[in-house]
N, C-alpha and C positions, 0 to 999 in steps of 0.2 A: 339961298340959291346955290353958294356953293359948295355950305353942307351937302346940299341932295343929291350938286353934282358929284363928291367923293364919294358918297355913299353908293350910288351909282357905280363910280370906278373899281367899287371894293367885289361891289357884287358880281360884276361882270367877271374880274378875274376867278372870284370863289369859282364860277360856273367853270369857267375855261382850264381849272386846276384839279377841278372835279374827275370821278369818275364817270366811266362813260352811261348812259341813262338806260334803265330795260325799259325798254318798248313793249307794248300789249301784242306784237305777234315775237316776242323774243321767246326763246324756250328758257322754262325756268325748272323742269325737270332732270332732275343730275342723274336718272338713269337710263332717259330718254337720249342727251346728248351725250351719255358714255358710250349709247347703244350706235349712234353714228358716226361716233368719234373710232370705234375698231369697224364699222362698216368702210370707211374712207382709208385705217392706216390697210385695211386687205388688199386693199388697189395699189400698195405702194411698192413698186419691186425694186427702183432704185431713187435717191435722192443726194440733191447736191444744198450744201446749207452753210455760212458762217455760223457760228453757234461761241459762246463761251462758258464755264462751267466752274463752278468753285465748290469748294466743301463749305460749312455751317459749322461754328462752335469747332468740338471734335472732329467734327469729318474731316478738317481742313490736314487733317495726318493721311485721307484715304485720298480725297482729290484736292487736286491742287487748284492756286486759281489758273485757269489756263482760258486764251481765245485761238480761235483755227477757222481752218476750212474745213470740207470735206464732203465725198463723194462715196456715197456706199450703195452696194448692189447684192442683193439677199440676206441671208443667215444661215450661220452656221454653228453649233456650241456656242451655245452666248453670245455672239460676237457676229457681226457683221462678216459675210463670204468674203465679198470684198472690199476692201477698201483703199482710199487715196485721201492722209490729211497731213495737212501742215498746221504746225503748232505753235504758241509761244506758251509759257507755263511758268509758274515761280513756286517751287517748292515752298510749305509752310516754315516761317520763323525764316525764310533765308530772302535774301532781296535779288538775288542770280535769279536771273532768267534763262531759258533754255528753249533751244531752236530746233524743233525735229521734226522729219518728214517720216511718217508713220503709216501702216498699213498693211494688207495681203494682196496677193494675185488670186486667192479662191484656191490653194495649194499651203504655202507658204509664210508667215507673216515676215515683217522687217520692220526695221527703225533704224532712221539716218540722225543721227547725231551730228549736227552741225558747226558748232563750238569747239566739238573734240574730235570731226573730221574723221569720227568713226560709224562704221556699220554695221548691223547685226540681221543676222536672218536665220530663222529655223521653222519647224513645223510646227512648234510649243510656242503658244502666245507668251507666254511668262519671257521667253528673252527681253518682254519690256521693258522689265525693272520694275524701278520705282516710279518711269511715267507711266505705267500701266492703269493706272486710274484719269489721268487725266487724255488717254486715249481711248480707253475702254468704254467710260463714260459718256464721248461725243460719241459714238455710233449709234446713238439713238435706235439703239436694238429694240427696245420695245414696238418700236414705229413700226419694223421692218420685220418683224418675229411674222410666224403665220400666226401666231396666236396674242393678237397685240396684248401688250399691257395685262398678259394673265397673272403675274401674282399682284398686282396693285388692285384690280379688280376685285380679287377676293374680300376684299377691306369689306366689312360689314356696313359701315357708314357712309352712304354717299350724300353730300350736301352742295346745295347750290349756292353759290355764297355772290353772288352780283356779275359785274363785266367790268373787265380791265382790258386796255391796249397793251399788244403786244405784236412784236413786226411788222408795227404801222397798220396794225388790226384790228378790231373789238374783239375781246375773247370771251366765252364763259369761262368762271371762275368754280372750277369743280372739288371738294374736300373728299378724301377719302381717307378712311381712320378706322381703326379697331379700336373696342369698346373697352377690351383688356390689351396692356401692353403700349409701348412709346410710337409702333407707327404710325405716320401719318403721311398721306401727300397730297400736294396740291397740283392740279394740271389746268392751264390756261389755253383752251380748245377754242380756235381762229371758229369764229360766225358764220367765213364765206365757203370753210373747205373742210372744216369739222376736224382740223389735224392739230396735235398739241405742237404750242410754239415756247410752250417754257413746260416744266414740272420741277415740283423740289418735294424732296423725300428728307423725313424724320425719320432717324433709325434707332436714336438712344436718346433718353434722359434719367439725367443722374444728379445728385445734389450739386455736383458740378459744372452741369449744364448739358447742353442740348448738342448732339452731332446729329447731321445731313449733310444734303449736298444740294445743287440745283445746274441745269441746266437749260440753256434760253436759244434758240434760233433765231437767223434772220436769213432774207437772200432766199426761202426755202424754193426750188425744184422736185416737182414729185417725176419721175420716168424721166429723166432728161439724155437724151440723145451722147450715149459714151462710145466714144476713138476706141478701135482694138488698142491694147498695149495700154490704156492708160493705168491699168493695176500692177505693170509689168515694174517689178523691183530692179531700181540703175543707180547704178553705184556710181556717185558726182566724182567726179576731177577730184585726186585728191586725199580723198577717203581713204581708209583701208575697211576691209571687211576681216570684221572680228568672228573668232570660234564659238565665244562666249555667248553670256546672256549680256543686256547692259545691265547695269550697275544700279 
């Protein structure tokens, strides 16, 4: 009896640690939910999300691990029109942290360095430095491109690979990969709204291993009701505003 009964206990938690189940009206078509996943990110003109982001292997020289906020509204060159994010970030091999209030007015970009009480703003994204990846990255520009996700797209291979939670969601688990060559990515596309809430990109492998990156949403807002002025670049208490790029 109380064999059965643990054995009972063992299974029970197996199920609850499990992956989430595909159901017989689930889509198991990876080009079918690719095809609604850029129907859904076209409706999206602005969004507000917690998100965090790290590099992989290698990458972790390109981005950093960083968590934030952030609030963006269209595209512009790569990059988000506008934007409003607060960050924390730790450069790779370093244990510093770093606190910066990041973004454009749809003009301009800036970054508020927090730690060092300094501020940079020009119309060259690049004054971000070296947080420039771990800014560049949360803008989930693909989301927000008119042309969502078009180089990932191109990927020859698309595969359905199950359902995972993500943002307290069931997501499909979608592979995309070229047949010749290291890339590869994965996008976990939410069930109820068809919008990716993680993706992680392979971009090298070498006998020394694998560089990517990924980043993960939560919190996500699609169109969410924004204050005039809230892109408007304000130099805290404090600060100075520098000529330069940052550092």
């Amino acid at each position: 009896m109380k064999r059965s009964f643990a054995m009972f206990i063992l299974a029970a938690l197996a199920l609850a640690t499990s992956a989430p189940a595909v159901f017989a009206d689930d889509l198991t078509d990876a080009d079918a939910i690719l095809k609604k996943m850029v129907e859904a990110c076209k409706g999206v003109r602005s969004a507000s999300y917690d998100y965090e982001a790290d590099g992989i292997g290698m990458g972790k020289q390109y981005v950093p691990a960083t968590q934030g906020s952030c609030l963006i509204e269209g595209c512009r060159y790569g990059l988000a029109e506008k934007a409003h994010m607060d960050i924390k970030f730790k450069m790779n091999q370093s244990e510093e942290t770093r606190s910066l209030t990041a973004g454009s007015d749809g003009e301009e970009y800036y970054l508020i360095d927090h730690d060092a009480k300094t501020a940079y703003k020009d119309m060259d994204p690049q004054l971000y430095g070296k947080a420039a990846g771990a800014i560049e990255f949360g803008m989930l520009v693909d989301v927000i491109s008119p042309e969502p996700f078009e180089e990932t797209l191109k990927a020859p291979v698309h595969e359905f690979k199950g359902i995972e939670t993500a943002d307290g969601q069931d997501c499909y688990v979608i592979r995309l990969a070229h047949e010749e060559g290291p890339q590869e990515y994965t996008l976990l596309i939410s069930k109820k709204d068809f919008l990716p809430r993680k993706s992680t990109v392979i971009f090298m492998k070498t006998e020394q291993g694998v560089g990517g990156a990924f980043w993960a949403v939560t919190n996500l807002k699609i169109n969410p009701k924004i204050k005039p002025g809230t892109f408007a670049f304000k130099l805290p208490k404090g600060c100075t505003l520098s000529d330069d790029f940052a550092p």
